[in-house]
Jmol script that loads the backbone (N, CA, C; Angstrom):
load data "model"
ATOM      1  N   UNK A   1     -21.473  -9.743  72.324  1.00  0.00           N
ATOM      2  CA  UNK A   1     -22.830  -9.394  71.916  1.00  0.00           C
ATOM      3  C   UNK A   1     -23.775  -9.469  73.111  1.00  0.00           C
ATOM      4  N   UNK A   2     -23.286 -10.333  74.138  1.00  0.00           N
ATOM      5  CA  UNK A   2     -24.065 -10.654  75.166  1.00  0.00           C
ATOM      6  C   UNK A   2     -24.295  -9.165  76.063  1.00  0.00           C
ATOM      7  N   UNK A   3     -22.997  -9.014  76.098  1.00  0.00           N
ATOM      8  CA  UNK A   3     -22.994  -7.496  77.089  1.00  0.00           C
ATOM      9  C   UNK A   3     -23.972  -6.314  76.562  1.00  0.00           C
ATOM     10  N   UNK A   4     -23.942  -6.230  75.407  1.00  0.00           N
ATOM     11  CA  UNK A   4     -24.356  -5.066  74.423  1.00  0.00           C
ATOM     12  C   UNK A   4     -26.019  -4.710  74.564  1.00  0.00           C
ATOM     13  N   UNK A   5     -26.502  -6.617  74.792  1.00  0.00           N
ATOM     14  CA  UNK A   5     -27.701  -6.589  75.066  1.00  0.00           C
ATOM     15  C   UNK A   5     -27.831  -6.380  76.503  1.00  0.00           C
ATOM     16  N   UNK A   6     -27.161  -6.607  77.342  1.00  0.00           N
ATOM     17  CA  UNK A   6     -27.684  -6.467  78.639  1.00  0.00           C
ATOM     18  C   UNK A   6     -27.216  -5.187  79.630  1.00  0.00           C
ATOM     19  N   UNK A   7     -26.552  -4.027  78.693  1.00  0.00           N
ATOM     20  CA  UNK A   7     -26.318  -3.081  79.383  1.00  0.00           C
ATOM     21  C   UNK A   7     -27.278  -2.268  78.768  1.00  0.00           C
ATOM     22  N   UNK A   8     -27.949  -2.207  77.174  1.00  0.00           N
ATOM     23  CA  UNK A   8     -29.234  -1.872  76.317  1.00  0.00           C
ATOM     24  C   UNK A   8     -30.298  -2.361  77.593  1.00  0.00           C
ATOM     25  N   UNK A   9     -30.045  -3.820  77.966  1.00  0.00           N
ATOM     26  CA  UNK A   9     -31.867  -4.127  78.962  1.00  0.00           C
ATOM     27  C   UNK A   9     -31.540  -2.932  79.842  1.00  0.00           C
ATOM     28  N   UNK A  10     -30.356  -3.180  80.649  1.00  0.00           N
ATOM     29  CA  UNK A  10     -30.119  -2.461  82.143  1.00  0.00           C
ATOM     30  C   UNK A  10     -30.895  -0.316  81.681  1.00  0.00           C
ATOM     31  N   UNK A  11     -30.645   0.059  80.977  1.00  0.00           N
ATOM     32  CA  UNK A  11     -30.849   1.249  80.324  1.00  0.00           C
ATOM     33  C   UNK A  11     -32.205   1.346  80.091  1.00  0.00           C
ATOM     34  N   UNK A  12     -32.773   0.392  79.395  1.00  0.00           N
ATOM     35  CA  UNK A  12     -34.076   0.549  79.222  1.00  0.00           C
ATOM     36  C   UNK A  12     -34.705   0.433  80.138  1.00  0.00           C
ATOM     37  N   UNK A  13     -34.744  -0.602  81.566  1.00  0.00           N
ATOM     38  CA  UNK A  13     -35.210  -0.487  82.166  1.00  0.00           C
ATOM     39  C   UNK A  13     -35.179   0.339  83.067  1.00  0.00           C
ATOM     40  N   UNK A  14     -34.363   0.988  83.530  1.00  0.00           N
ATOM     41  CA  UNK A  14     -33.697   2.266  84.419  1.00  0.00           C
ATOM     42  C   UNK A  14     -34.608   3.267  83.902  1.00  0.00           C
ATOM     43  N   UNK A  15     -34.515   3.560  82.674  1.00  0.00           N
ATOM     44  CA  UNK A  15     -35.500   4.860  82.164  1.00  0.00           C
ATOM     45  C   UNK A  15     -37.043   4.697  82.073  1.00  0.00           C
ATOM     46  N   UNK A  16     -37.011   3.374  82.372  1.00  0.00           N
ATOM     47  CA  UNK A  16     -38.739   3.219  81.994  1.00  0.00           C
ATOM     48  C   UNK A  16     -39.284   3.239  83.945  1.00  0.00           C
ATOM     49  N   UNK A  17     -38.456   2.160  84.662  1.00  0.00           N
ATOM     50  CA  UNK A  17     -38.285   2.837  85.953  1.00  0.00           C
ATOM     51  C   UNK A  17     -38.617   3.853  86.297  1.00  0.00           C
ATOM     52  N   UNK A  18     -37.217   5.046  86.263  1.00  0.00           N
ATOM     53  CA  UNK A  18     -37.629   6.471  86.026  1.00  0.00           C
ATOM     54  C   UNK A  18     -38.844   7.131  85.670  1.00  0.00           C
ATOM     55  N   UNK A  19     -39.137   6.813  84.618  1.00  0.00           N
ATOM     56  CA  UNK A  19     -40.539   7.260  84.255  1.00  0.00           C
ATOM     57  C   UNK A  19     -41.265   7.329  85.176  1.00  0.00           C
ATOM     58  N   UNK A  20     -41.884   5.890  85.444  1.00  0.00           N
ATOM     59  CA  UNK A  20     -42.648   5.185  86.453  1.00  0.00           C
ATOM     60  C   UNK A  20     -43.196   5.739  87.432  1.00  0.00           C
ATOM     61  N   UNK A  21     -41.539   5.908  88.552  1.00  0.00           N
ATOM     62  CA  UNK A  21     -41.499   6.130  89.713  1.00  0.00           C
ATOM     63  C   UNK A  21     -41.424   8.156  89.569  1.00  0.00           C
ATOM     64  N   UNK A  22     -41.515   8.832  88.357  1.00  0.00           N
ATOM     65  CA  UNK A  22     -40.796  10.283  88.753  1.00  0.00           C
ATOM     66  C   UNK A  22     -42.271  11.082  89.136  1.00  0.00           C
ATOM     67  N   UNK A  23     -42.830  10.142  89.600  1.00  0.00           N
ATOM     68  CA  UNK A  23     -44.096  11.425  90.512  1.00  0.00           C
ATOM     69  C   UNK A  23     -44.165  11.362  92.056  1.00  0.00           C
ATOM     70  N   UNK A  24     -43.554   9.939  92.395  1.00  0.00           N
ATOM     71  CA  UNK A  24     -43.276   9.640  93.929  1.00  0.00           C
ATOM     72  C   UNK A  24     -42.129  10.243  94.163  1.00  0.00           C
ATOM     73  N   UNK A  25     -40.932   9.831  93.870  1.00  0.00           N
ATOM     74  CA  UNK A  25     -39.799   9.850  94.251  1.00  0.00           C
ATOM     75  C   UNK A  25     -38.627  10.851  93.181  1.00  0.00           C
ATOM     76  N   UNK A  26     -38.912  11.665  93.538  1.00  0.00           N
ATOM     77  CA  UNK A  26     -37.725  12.280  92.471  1.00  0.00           C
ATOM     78  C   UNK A  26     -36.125  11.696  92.422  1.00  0.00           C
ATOM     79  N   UNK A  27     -35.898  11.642  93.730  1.00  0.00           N
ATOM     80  CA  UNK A  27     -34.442  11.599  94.343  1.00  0.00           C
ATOM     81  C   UNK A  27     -33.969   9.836  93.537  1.00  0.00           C
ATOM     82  N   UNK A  28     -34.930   8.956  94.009  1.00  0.00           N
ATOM     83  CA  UNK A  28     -35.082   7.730  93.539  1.00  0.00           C
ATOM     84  C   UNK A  28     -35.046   7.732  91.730  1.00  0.00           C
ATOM     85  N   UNK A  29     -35.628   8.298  91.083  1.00  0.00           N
ATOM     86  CA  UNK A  29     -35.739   8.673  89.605  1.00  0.00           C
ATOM     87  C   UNK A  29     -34.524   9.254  89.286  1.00  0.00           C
ATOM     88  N   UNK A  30     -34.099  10.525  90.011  1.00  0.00           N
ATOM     89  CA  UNK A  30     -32.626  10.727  89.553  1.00  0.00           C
ATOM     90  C   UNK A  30     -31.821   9.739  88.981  1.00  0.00           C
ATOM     91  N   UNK A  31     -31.329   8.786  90.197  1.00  0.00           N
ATOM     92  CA  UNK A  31     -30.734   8.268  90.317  1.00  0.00           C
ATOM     93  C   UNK A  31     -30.590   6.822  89.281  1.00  0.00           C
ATOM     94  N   UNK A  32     -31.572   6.343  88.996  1.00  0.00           N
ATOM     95  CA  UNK A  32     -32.113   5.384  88.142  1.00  0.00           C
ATOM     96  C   UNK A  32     -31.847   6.112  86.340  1.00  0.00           C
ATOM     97  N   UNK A  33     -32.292   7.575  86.179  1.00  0.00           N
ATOM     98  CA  UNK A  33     -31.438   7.913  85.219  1.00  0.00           C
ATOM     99  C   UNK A  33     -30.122   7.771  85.104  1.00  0.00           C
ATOM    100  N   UNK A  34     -29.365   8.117  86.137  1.00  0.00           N
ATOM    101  CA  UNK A  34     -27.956   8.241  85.794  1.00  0.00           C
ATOM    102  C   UNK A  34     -27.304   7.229  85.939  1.00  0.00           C
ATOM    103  N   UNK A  35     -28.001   5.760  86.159  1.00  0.00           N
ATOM    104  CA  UNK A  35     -27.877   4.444  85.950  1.00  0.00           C
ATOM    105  C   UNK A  35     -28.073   4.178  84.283  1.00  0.00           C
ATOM    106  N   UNK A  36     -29.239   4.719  84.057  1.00  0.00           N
ATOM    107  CA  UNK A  36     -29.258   4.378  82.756  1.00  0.00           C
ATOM    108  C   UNK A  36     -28.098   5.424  81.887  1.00  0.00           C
ATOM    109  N   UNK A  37     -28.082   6.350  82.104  1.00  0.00           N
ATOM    110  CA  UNK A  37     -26.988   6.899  80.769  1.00  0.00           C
ATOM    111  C   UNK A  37     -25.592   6.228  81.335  1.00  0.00           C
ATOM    112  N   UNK A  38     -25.282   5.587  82.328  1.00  0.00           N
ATOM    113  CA  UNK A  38     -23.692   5.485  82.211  1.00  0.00           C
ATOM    114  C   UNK A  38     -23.741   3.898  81.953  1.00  0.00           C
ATOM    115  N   UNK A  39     -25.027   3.344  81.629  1.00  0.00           N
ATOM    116  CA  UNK A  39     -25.333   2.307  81.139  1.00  0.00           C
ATOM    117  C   UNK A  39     -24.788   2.428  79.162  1.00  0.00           C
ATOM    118  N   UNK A  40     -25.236   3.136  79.288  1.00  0.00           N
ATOM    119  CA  UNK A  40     -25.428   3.277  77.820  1.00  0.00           C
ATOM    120  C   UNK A  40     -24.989   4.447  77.045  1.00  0.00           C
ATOM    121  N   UNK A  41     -23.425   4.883  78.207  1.00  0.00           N
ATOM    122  CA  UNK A  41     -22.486   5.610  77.629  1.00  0.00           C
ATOM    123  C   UNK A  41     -21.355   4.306  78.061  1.00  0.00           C
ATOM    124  N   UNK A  42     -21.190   3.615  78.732  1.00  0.00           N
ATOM    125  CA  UNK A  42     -20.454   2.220  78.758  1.00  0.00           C
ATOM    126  C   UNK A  42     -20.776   1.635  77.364  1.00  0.00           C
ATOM    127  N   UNK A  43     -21.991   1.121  77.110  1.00  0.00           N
ATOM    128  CA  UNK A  43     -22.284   1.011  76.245  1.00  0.00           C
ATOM    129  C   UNK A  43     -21.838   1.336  74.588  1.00  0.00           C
ATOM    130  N   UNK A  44     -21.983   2.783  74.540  1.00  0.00           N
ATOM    131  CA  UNK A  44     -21.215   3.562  73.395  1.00  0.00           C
ATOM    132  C   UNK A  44     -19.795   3.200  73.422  1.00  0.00           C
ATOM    133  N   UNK A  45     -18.893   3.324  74.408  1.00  0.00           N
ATOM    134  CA  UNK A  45     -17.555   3.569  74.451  1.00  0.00           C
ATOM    135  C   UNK A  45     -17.389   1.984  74.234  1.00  0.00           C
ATOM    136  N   UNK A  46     -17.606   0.647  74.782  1.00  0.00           N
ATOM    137  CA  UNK A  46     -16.936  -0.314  74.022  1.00  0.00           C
ATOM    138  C   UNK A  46     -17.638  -0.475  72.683  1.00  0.00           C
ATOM    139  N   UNK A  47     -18.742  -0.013  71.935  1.00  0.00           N
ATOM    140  CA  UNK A  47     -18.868  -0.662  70.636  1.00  0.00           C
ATOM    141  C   UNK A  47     -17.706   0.786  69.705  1.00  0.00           C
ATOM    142  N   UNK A  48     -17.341   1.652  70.353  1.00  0.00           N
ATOM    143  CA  UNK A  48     -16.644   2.645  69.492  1.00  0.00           C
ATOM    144  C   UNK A  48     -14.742   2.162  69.948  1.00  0.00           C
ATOM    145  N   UNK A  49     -14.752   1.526  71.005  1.00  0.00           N
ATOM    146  CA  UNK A  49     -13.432   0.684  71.035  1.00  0.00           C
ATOM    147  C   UNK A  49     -13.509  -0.208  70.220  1.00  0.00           C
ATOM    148  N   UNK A  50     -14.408  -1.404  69.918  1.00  0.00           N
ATOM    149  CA  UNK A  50     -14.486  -2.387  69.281  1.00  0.00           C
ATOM    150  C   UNK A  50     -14.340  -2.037  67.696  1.00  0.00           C
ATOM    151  N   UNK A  51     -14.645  -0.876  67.092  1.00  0.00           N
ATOM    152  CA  UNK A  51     -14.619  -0.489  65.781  1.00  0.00           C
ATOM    153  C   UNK A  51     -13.057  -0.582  65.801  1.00  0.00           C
TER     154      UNK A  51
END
end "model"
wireframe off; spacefill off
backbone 0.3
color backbone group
């Protein structure tokens, strides 16, 4: 349960990041997205193993 929440924080914060930063830095924002979705496609794939 521990993980579940802290790859959910890692995601949320990556995209809110993103947000943040996507008028300075695009390249930087990219990148922080695709932190967050493989956050929270890790995410998906062990709670759909765990079923």
């Amino acid at each position: 349960m521990r993980a579940v929440v802290l790859y959910l924080a890692v995601a949320a914060l990556s995209a809110l990041a993103a947000y943040i930063i996507r008028g300075n830095s695009k390249i930087v924002s990219n990148i922080l997205l695709f932190i967050s979705l493989v956050s929270i496609s890790i995410l998906g794939i062990s709670i759909f193993v765990e079923q």
